[in-house]
N, C-alpha and C positions, 0 to 999 in steps of 0.2 A: 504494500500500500504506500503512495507516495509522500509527505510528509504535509502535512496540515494542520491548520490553529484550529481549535474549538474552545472557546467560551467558558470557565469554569463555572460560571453558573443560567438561569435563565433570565431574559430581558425583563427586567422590573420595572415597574409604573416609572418609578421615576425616572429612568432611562427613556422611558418612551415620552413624558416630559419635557424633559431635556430636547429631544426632537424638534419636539410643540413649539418649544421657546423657539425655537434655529427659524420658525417657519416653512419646515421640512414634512413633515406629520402635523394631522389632523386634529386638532386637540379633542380629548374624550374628556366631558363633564363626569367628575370622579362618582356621579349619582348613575353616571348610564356606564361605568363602565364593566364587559362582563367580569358575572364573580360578586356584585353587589348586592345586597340583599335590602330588598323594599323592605323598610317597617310595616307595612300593614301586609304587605306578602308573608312575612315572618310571621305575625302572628294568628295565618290563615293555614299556612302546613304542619306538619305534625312536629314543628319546631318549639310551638305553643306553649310559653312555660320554663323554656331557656331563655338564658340571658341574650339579648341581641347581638350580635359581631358589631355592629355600625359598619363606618366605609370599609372597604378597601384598601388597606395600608399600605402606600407608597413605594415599600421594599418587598412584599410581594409580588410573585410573577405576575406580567402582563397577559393575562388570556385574549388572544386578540383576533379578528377575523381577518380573513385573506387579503383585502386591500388594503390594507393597515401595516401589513408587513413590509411589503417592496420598500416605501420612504423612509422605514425603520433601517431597514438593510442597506438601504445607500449611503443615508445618514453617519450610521457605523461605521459603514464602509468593509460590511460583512457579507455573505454569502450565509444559506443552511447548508447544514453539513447532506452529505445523501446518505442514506441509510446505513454502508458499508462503512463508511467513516462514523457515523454514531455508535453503532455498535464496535466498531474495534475500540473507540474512547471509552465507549459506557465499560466493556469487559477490562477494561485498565490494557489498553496495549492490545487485545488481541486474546489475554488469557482465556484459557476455555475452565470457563466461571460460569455458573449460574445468576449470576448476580453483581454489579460494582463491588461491591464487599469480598464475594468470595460465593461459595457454596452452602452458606446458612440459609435455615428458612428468613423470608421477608417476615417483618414486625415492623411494630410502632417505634423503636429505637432504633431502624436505618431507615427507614422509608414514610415520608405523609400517606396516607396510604387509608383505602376502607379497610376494617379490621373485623374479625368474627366476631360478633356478640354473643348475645343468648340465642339458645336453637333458633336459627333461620334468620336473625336480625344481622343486617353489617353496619357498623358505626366508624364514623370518619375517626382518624385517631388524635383529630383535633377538633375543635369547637369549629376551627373557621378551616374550613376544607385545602386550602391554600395555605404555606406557612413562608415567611421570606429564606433565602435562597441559604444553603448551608445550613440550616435548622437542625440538621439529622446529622454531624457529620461521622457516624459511626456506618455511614453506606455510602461514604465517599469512596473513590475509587483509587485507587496506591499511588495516581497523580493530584489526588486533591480536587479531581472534577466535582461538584454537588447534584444531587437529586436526580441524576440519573435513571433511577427508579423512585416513581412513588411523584408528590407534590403538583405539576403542574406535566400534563404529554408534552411532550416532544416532536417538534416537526423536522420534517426533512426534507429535503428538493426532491423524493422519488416522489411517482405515482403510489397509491396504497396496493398493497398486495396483501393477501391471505399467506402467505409461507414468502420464506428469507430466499426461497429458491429462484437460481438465476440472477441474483446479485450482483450486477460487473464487477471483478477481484480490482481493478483495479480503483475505486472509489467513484467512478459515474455514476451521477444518479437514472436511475433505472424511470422511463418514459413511456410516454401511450405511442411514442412509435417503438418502443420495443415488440408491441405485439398488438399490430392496427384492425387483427379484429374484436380486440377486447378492449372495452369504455368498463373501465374502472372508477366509482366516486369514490373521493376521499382524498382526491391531492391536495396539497395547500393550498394552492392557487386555483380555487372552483370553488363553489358555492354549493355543491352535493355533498 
């Protein structure tokens, strides 16, 4: 694999901010941005009864939709990584690991992450589903990468695919002209 920067953590609000300010990115009213939770929405789902999160804290990842990124990525002056490149970063280098950490099961102490509850319930393992970036770092990766697994998905310049199979070894991101009679949703850049 050829040699490539990636990110030690995910793009956080205030980075996409920072943006706003440049006059480069669109600025998001911290009340619309996703990941917010309405006060009377909160106290309409089965949330009812917990303490409310309020906004969106600043150093939390930015969840963002598809045209939102490109001005983000130029701004930076970044690229996404394609899939073959996140996963060699996310397994520390390439290790054949189950996990950034290593081979442990996933938990609430490396991963933000839905956790088991009582028979049949899953509960976030945080109050606010989202936590700022490095929160876990017992599931950092032997480079110091963060959240990796768990916190906020992860994009990446491929197409979506169901299996890792057919991956370019060499780190291209994998395309809808790789195989033009299959319309796959779920790329970053679409609205499916």
């Amino acid at each position: 694999m050829p040699s490539f920067f990636i990110a030690r953590t995910e793009m956080r609000w205030v980075d996409y901010d920072a943006c706003s300010r440049d006059g480069v990115c669109t600025p998001i009213d911290v009340l619309h941005r996703p990941g917010h939770v309405n006060p009377e929405d909160w106290l309409l789902t089965r949330h009812a009864g917990e303490p409310y999160p309020g906004l969106v804290p600043d150093d939390s990842p930015a969840r963002l939709i598809s045209e939102k990124v490109r001005p983000f990525l130029r701004w930076s002056r970044a690229r996404l990584p394609s899939e073959a490149e996140w996963e060699y970063a996310a397994r520390g280098r390439g290790r054949d690991v189950l996990y950034p950490w290593g081979d442990e099961r996933a938990d609430c102490t490396r991963a933000v992450m839905q956790a088991e509850g009582e028979v049949g319930e899953r509960r976030a393992c945080t109050l606010y589903h989202l936590q700022p970036p490095c929160s876990r770092p017992a599931g950092n990766t032997p480079e110091g990468l963060c959240d990796m697994a768990g916190n906020s998905a992860e994009w990446t310049a491929d197409v979506f695919r169901e299996t890792y199979e057919g991956v370019p070894p060499d780190g291209t991101p994998r395309t809808a002209d790789d195989d033009p009679a299959d319309h796959v949703p779920g790329r970053w850049d679409t609205d499916h």
